[in-house]
PDB file of N, CA, C and O in Angstrom, chain B, residues numbered from 101:
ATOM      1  N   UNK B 101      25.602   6.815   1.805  1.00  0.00           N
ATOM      2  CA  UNK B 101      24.319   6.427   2.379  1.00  0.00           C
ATOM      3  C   UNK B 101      23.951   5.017   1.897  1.00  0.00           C
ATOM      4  O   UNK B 101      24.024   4.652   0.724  1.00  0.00           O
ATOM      5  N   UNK B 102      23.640   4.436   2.697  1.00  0.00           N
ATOM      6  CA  UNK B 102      22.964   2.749   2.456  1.00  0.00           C
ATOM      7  C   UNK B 102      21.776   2.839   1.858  1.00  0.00           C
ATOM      8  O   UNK B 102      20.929   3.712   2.050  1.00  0.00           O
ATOM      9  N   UNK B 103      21.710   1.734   0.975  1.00  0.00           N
ATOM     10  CA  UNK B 103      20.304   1.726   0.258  1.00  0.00           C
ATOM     11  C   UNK B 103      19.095   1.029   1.102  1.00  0.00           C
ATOM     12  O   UNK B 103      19.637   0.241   1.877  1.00  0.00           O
ATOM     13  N   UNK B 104      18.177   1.007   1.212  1.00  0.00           N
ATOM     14  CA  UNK B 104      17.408   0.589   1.836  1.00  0.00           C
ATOM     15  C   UNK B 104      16.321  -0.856   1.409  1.00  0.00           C
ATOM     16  O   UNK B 104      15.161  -0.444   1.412  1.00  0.00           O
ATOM     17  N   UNK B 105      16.362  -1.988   1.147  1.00  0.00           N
ATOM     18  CA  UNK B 105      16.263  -2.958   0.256  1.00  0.00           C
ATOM     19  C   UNK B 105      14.662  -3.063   0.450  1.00  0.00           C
ATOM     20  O   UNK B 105      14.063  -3.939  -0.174  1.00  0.00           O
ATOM     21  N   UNK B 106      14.003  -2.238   1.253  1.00  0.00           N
ATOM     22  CA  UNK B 106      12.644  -2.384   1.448  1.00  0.00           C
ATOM     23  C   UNK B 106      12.086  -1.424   0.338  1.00  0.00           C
ATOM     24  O   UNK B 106      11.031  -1.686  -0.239  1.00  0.00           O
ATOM     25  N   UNK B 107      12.754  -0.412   0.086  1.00  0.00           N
ATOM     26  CA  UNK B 107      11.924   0.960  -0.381  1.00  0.00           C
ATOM     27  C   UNK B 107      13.006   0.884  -2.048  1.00  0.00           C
ATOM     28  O   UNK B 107      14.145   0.544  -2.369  1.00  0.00           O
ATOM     29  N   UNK B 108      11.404   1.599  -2.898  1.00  0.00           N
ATOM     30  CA  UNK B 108      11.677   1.051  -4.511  1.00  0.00           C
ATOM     31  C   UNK B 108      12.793   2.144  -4.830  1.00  0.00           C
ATOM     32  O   UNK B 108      12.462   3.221  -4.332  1.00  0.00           O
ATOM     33  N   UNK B 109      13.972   2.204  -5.483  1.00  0.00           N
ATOM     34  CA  UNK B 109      15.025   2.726  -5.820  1.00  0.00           C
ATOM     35  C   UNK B 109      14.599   4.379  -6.185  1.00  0.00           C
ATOM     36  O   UNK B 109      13.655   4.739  -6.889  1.00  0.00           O
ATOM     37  N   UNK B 110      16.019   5.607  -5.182  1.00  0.00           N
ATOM     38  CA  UNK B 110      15.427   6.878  -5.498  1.00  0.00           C
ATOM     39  C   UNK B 110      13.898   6.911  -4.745  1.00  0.00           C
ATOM     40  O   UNK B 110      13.353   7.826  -5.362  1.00  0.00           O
ATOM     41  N   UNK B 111      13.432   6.677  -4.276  1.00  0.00           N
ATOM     42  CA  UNK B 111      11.697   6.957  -3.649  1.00  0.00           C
ATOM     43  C   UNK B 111      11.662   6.453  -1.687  1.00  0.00           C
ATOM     44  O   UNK B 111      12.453   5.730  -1.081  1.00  0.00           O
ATOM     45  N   UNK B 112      10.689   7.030  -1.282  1.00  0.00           N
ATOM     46  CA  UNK B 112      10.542   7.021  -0.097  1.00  0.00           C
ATOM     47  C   UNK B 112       9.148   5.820   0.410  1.00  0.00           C
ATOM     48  O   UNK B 112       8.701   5.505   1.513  1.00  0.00           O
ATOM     49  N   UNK B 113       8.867   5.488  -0.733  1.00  0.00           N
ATOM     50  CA  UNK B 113       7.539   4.031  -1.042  1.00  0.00           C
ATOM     51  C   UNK B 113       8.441   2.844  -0.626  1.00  0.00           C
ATOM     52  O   UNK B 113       9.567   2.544  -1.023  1.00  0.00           O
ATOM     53  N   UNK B 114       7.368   2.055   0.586  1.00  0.00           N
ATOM     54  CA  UNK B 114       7.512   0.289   0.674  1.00  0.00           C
ATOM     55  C   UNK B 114       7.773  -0.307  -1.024  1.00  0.00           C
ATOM     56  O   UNK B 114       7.465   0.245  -2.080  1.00  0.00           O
ATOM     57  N   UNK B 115       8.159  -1.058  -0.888  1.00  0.00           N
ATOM     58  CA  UNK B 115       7.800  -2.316  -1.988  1.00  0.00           C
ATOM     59  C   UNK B 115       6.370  -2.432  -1.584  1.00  0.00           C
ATOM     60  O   UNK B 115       5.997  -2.147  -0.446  1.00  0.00           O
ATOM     61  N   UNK B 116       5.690  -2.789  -2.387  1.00  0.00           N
ATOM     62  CA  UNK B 116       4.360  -3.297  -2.039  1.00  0.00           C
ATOM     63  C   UNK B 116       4.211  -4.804  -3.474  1.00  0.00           C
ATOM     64  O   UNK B 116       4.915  -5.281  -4.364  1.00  0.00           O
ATOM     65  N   UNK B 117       2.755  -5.020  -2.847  1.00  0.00           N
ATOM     66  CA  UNK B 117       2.459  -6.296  -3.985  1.00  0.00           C
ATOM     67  C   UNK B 117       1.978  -5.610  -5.652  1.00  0.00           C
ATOM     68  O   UNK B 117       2.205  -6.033  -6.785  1.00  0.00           O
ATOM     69  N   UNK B 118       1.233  -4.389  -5.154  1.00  0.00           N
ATOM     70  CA  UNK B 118       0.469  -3.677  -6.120  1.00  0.00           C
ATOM     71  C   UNK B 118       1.434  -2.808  -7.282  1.00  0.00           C
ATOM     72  O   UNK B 118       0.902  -2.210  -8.217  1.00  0.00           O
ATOM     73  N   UNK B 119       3.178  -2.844  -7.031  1.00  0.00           N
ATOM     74  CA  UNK B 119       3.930  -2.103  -7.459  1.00  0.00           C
ATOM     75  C   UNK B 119       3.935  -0.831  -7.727  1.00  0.00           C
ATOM     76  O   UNK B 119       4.625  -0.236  -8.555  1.00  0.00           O
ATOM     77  N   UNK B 120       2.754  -0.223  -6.646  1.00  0.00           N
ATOM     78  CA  UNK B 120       2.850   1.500  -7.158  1.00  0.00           C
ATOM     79  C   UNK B 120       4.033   1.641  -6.271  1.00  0.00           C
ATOM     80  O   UNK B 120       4.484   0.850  -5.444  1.00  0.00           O
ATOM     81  N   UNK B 121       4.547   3.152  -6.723  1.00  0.00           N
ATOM     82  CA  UNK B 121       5.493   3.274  -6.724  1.00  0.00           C
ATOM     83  C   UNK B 121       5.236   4.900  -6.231  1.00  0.00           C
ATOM     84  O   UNK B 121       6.207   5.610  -5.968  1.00  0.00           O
ATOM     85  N   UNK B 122       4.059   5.334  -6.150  1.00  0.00           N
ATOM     86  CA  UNK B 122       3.574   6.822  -5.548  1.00  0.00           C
ATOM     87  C   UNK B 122       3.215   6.662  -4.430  1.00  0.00           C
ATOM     88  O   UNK B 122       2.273   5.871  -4.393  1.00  0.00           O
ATOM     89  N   UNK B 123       3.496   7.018  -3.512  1.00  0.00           N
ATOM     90  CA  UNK B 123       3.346   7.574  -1.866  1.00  0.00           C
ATOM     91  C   UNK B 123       1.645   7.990  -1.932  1.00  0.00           C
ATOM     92  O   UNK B 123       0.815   7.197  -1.486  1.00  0.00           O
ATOM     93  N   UNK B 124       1.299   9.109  -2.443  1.00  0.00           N
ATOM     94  CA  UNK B 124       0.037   9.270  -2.679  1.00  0.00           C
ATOM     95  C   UNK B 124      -0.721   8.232  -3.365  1.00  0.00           C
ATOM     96  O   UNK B 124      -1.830   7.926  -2.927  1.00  0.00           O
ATOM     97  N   UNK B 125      -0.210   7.625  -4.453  1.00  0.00           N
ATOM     98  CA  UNK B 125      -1.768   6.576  -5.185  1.00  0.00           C
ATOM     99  C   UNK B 125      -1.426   5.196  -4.098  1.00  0.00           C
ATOM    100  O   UNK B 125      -2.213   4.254  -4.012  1.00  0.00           O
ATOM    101  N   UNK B 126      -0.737   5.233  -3.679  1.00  0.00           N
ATOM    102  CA  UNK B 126      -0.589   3.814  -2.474  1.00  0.00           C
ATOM    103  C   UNK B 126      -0.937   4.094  -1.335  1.00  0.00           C
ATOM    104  O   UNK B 126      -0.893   3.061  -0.667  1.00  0.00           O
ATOM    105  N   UNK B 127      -1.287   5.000  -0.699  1.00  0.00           N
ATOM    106  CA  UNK B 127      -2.186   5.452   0.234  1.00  0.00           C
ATOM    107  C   UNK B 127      -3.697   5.188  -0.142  1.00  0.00           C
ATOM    108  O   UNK B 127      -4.539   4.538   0.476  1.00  0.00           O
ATOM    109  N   UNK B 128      -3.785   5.788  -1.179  1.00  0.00           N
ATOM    110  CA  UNK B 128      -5.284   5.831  -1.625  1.00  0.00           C
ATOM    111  C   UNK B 128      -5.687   3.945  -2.370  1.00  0.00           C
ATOM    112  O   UNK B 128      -6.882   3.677  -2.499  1.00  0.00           O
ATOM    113  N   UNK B 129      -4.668   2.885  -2.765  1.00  0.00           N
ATOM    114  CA  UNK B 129      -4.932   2.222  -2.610  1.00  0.00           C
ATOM    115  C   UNK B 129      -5.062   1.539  -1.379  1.00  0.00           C
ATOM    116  O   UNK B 129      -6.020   0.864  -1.003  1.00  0.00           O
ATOM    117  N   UNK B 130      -4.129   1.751  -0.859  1.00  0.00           N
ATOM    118  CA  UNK B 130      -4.654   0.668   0.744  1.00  0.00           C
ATOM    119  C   UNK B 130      -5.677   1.111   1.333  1.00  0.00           C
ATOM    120  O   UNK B 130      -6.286   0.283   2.011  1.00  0.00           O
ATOM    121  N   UNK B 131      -6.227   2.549   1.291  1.00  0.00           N
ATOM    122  CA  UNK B 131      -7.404   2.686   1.909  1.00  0.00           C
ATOM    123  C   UNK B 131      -8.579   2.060   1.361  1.00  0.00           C
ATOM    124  O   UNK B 131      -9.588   1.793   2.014  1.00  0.00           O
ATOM    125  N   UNK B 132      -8.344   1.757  -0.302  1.00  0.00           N
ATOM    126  CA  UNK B 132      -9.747   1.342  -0.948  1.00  0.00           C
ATOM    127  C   UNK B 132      -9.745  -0.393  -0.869  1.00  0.00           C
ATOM    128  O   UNK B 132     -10.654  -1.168  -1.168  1.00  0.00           O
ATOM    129  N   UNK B 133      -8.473  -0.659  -0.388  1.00  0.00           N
ATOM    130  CA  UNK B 133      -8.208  -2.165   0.448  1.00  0.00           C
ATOM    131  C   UNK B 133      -8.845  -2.553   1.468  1.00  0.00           C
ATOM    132  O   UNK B 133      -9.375  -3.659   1.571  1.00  0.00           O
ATOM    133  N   UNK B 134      -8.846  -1.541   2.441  1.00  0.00           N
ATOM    134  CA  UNK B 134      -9.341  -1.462   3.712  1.00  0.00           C
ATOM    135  C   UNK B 134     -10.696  -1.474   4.081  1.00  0.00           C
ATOM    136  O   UNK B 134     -11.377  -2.034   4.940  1.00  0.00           O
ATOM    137  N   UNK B 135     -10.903  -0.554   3.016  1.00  0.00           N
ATOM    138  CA  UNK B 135     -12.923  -0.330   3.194  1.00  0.00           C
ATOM    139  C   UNK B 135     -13.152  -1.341   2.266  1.00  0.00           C
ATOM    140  O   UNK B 135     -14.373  -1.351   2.108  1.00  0.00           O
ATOM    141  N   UNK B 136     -12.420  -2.581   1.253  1.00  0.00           N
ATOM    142  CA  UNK B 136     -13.307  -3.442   0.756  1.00  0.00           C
ATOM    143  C   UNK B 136     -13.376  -4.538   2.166  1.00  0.00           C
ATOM    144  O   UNK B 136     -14.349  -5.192   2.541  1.00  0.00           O
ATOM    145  N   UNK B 137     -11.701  -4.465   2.905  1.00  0.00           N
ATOM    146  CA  UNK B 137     -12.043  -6.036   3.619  1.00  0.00           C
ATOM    147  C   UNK B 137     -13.161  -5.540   4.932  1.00  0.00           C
ATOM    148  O   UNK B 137     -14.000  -6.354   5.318  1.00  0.00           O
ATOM    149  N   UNK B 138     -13.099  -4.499   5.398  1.00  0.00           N
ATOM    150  CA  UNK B 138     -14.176  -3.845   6.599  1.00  0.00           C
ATOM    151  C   UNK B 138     -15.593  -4.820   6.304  1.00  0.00           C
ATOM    152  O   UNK B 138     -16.185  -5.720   6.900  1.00  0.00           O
ATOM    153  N   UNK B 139     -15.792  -3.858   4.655  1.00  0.00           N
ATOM    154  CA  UNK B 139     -17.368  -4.134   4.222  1.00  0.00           C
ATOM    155  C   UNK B 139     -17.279  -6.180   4.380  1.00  0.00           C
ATOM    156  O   UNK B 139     -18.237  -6.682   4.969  1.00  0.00           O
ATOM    157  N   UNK B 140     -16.429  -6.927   3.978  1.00  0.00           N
ATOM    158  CA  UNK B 140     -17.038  -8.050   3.447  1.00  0.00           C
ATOM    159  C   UNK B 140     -16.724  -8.585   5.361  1.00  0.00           C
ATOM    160  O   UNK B 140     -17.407  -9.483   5.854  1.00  0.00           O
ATOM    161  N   UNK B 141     -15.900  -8.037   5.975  1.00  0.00           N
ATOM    162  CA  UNK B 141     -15.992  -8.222   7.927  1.00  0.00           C
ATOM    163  C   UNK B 141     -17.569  -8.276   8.680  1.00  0.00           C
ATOM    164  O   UNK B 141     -18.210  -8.989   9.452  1.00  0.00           O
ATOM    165  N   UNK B 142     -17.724  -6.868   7.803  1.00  0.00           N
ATOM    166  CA  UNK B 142     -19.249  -6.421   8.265  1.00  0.00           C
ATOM    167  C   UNK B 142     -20.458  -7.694   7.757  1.00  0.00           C
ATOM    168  O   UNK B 142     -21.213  -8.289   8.525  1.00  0.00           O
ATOM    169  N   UNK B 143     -20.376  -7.852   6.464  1.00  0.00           N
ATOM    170  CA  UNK B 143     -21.450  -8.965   5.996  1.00  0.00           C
ATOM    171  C   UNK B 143     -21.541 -10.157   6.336  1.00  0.00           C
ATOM    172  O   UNK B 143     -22.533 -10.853   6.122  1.00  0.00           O
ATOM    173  N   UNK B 144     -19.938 -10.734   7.224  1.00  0.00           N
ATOM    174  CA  UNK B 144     -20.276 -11.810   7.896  1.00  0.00           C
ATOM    175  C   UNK B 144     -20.878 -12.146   9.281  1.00  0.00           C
ATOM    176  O   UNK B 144     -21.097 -13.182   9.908  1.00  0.00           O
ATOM    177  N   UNK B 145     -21.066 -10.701   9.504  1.00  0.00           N
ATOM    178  CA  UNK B 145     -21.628 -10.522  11.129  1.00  0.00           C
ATOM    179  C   UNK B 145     -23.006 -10.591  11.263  1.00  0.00           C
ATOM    180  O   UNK B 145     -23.524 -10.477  12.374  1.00  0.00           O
TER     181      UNK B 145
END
């Protein structure tokens, strides 16, 4: 099987910038990513 040079060694996780490395706590970070850039979208309107 080929390794996959996107996803962190043994795991089914992107590379990301944040280096988690959990499927679950990197979900729950990008969501708390998401609702910060929304909110500061919203305050420029």
């Amino acid at each position: 099987m080929m390794k996959d040079p996107y996803l962190y060694p043994n795991s089914d996780v992107l590379k990301n910038l944040t280096g988690v490395r959990d499927s679950e706590e990197l979900k729950n970070v990008e969501a708390d990513y998401t609702l910060l850039r929304l909110s500061e979208i919203a305050e420029d309107e």
